[in-house]
C-alpha positions, 0 to 999 in steps of 0.5 A, spaced: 681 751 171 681 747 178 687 750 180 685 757 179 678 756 182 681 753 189 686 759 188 680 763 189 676 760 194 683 760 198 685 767 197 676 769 198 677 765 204 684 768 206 680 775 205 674 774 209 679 771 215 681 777 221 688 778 219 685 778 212 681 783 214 686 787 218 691 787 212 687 789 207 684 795 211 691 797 213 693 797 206 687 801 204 689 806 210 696 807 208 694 807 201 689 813 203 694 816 208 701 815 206 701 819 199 699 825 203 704 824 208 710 823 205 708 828 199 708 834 204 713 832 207 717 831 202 715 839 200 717 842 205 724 839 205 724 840 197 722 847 198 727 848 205 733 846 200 730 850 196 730 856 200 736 854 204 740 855 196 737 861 195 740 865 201 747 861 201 747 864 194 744 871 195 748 873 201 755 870 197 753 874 192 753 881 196 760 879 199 763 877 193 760 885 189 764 888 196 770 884 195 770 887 188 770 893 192 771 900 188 775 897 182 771 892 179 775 892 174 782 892 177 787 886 177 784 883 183 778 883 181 779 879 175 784 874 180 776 874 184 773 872 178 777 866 176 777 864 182 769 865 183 768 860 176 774 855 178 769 854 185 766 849 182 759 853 184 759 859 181 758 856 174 761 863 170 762 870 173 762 877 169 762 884 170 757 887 165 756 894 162 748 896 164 748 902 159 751 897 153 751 891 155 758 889 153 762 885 158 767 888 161 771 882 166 770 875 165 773 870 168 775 864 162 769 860 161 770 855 155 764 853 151 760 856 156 753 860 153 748 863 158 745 868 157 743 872 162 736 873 165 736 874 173 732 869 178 728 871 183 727 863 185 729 856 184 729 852 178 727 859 174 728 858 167 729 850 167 737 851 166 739 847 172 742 855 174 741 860 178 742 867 175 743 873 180 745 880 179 749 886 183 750 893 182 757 895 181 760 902 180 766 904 175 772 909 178 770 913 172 763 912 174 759 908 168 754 904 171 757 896 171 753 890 174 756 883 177 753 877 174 753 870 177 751 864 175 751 858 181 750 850 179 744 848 182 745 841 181 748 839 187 741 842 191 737 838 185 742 832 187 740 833 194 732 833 193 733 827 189 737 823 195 731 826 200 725 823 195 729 815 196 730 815 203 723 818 203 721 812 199 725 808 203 722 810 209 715 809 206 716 803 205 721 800 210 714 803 215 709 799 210 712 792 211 714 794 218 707 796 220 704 790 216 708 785 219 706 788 226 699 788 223 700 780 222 703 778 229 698 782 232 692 778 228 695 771 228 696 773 236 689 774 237 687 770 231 690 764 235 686 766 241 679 767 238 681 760 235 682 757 242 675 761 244 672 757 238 674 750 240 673 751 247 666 753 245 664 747 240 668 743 245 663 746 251 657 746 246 658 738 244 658 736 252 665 736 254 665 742 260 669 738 265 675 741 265 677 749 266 679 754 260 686 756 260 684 762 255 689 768 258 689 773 252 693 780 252 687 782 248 683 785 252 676 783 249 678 776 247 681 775 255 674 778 257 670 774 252 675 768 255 673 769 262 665 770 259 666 763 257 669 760 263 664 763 267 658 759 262 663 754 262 662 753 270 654 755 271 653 749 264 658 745 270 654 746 276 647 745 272 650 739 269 651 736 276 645 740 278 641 736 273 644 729 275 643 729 282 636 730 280 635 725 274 638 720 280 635 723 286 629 722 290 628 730 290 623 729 297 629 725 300 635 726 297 636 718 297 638 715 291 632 714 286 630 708 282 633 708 276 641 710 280 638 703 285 638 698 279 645 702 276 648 701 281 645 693 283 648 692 276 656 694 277 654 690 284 654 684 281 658 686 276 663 687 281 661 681 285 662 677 279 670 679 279 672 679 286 666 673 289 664 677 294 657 677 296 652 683 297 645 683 300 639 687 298 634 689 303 627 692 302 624 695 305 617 698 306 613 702 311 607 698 315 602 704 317 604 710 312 598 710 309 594 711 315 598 717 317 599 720 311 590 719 310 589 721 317 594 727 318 595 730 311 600 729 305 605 734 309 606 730 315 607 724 310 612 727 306 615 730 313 615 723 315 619 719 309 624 725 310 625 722 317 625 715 315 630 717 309 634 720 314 635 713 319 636 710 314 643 713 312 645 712 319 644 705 318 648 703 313 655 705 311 658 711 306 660 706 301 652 702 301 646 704 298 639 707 301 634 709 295 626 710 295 623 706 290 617 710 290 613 711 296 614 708 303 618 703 299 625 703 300 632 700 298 638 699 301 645 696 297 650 693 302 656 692 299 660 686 302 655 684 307 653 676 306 645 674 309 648 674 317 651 682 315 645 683 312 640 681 318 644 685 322 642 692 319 636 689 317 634 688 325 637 696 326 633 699 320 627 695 324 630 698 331 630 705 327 623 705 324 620 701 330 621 708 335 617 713 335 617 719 330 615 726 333 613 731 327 609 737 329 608 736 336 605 728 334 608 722 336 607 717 330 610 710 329 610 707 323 614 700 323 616 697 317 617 690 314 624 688 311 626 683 305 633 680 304 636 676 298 644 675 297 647 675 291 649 670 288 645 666 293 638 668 291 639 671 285 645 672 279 641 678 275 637 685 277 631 682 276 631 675 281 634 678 286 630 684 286 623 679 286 626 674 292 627 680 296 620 683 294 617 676 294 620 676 302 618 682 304 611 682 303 612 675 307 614 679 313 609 683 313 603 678 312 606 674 318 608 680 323 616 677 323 618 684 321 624 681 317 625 675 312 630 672 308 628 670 301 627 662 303 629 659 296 635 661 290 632 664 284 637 663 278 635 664 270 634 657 267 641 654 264 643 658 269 650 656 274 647 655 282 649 660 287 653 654 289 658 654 283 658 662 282 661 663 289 666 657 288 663 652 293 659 646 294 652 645 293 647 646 300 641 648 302 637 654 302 638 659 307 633 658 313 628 663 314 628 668 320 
């Protein structure tokens, strides 16, 4: 019961499938179709044979009543007869008194009765013969008749034959036909499979790779290229929706959640190789007098050109973000505490010159705050607090930069000493 029931449910799945579908169609057109078609085919050759007998015997018929010429009943005569019944297609031949029916000249037929009733068509009188008959004319001048029967087996042989080919025909066409119905569905079945799982693969996230899914199949190769188009506006929006998830979208700069990203595969990578990086914040000194005083649009003028002084300091491989703002943050890669004051002291040079925004010449300046990994800080959160912690020094004292003046290690933790493999030695002096 199990079995048969899972033999259903395949073969309902089977059915409901596209080449399934085309299948089955197929057979329902040429169970409709075929029968009509090959029965009048098979018509019109049956009656062609038919007619092609009846002709051949007719015209025979009339050659044989004048080569019987004036005396049908004269030696040559009969020697024509015999040979008409020794043919093998005139099945018997006689000459017939019409006034009493007596036969006059017959060639030998043993064991043969027919009784005689002309046929005007084929197949007439079921007999599988073919009766036909001519005027003929006595030298003393009764009335005679020749009477001619011809097999018709061989012609009924001939459309038995012509129904098995067309049979054979039949059938060769059906399966030739279903076979090029299942490569042509399996070819498209094969290329809607492939659109199908490039969709769910498009559908669960995975869009970074182009879709190869060429089809000869126009409408699948149009539903493919379709696909691909959406594939390529789903790439672009993705990329679209990244920049802007870690982008400050005034700036361009790198946002918050991309900085500590990014502060985090630092020290991680750090942590491998024992290279240093400094951590630079920075904030604006008088932004907020500005921005009171000449409106938020020459504010938010104002930042794009602070971030933008700001990409010329650093390198492509570093880091500039806003935090929020006028609060920057720059990621130097590689740079230990004499690398960082020295983009420190140009990030000042760049902040420190005037800014012209809409005929206004503005100056803003701006405080630094530096710590080194791992010198001030092992984690995100230490370096981070040193350099704010710093940076708000600078500002209170006007020095303009400042290096955070002590190590800032979680508790239990290894001194920056240890981490970078050298010898325990005082903090770093402030500048």
């Amino acid at each position: 019961m199990v079995r048969l029931r899972t033999l259903k449910e395949a073969l309902r799945g089977r059915l409901e499938s596209f080449s399934g579908r085309m299948i089955l169609g197929m057979l329902a057109v040429h169970a409709a179709l075929l029968p009509l078609l090959f029965g009048g085919v098979i018509y019109i050759v049956q009656r062609g044979y038919e007619a092609q007998f009846v002709d051949n015997v007719r015209s025979q018929a009339y050659v044989i009543s004048l080569a019987l010429g004036s005396d049908p009943l004269g030696p040559q005569a009969q020697a024509l007869l015999e040979d008409l019944s020794l043919s093998g297609r005139v099945l018997y031949a006689e000459v017939v008194d019409r006034r009493t029916g007596e036969v006059v000249a017959a060639a030998p037929q043993p064991g043969m009765s027919h009784p005689f009733r002309e046929d005007f068509f084929f197949g007439q009188g079921g007999d599988e013969i073919y009766h036909i008959a001519l005027p003929l004319s006595a030298p003393d001048g009764r009335p005679l008749e020749l009477h001619l029967g011809y097999d018709e087996t061989p012609t009924r042989q001939q459309i038995a034959l012509a129904y098995r080919r067309a049979l054979y025909i039949g059938l060769a066409y059906i399966v030739l036909t279903l076979v090029l119905v299942a490569l042509v569905s399996a070819q498209v079945t094969r290329s809607l499979d492939r659109v199908r799982q490039a969709s769910r693969a498009i559908a669960s996230g995975r869009f970074d790779q182009s879709l190869d899914l060429r089809s000869h199949v126009r409408e699948v190769d149009s539903l493919a290229k379709d696909l691909e188009d959406m594939r390529r506006t789903l790439v672009d929006l993705a990329a679209a929706l990244e920049y802007q998830a870690l982008h400050d979208p005034l700036t361009g700069l790198s946002n918050r959640a991309h900085f500590y990203d990014r502060l985090h595969q630092a020290i991680a990578a750090s942590r491998r190789s024992g290279e240093p990086f400094t951590l630079l914040l920075v904030d604006l000194d008088r932004f907020k007098e500005i921005n009171d005083t000449h409106g938020h649009q020459v504010g938010d003028l104002l930042i794009q050109q602070v971030a933008a002084r700001l990409r010329h300091v650093i390198r492509e491989s570093d880091l500039a973000a806003r935090l929020g703002g006028d609060e920057f943050a720059l990621l130097l890669l590689g740079a230990d505490k004499e690398g960082g004051l020295r983009i420190a002291r140009k990030v000042l040079d760049q902040l420190n010159a005037p800014f012209f925004i809409r005929g206004l010449e503005l100056r803003v300046g701006a405080s630094v705050g530096l710590s080194v990994y791992p010198h001030h800080g092992s984690d995100e959160e230490s370096l981070i607090r040193c350099a704010d912690i710093s940076m708000y020094e600078a500002k209170s004292s006007g020095q303009g930069v400042q290096v955070c003046r002590m190590c800032i290690l979680p508790e239990n933790g290894p001194s920056a000493a240890s981490l970078m493999g050298q010898p325990e030695r005082d903090p770093a002096p402030t500048v």
